[in-house]
C-alpha positions, 0 to 999 in steps of 0.5 A: 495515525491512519493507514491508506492503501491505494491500488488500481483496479478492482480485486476480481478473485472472490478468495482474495477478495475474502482474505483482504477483508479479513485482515483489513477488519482484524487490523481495525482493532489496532489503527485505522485502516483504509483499502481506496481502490481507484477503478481502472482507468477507462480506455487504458489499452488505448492509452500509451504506458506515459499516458496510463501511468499520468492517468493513474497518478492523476487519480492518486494525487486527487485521493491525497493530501500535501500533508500525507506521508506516501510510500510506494510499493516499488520494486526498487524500494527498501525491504524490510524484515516483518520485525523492522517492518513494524519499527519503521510503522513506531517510528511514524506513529511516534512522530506524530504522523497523521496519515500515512499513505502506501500505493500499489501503482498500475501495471506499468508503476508509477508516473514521474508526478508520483515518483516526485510527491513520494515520501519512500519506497518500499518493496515487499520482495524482489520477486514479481506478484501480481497486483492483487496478491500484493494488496493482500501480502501488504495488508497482511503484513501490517495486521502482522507488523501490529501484533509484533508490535503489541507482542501478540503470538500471530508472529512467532519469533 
């Protein structure tokens, strides 16, 4: 199975920065894993919050396939404790799944398009983070769901 992150816009704090790119190469030894920033989309303060949110969609759909599991970082979706973080992530790579997609949407989420073509919701808490600290929380938690799953001491219990 491979696991896709994508997020709008760039990461512009180096220290973040630094910090996904760790994670994301210390989760390569247990799945393939991709990080697909999309660039902001051009003229947004323009754009009204309907016509962003379509835009940034449009850019989502373009960067998936029809066969693509999607989950969306959502505030409404399901949460999950790291342990049944990790379950849900065996229960898709033993179903065979090919590609598993999760997307951190723009400032205002996600367009109804999106919404429609999603496989799930998930939530990583019911506080707010910013986008960029979310790319990081997500990928460090699936780096922490896989040494749950290999019984690795990164988790401790």
């Amino acid at each position: 199975m491979k696991i896709t992150l994508i997020a709008i816009g760039k990461t512009d704090n180096r220290n973040l920065q630094s910090l996904m790119d760790d994670y994301s190469k210390r989760l390569g030894f247990y799945i393939s894993f991709d990080l697909d920033i999309i660039p902001d989309i051009k003229n947004a303060k323009n754009l009204s919050e309907t016509l962003q949110k379509k835009a940034e969609g449009d850019e989502i759909l373009k960067r998936t396939f029809p066969s693509d599991t999607l989950i969306l970082l959502d505030e409404n979706g399901k949460s999950y404790s790291s342990e049944k973080f990790s379950e849900f992530l065996q229960k898709k790579m033993n179903s065979g799944l090919k590609n598993l997609v999760f997307v951190i949407g723009g400032p205002y989420g996600f367009s109804e398009e999106i919404y429609k073509r999603s496989n799930g919701k998930l939530s990583l808490s019911s506080m707010t983070f910013s986008h960029q600290m979310v790319r990081l929380f997500f990928i460090e938690q699936l780096y922490r769901a896989f040494t749950i799953l290999k019984n690795e001491p990164y988790h401790h219990r």
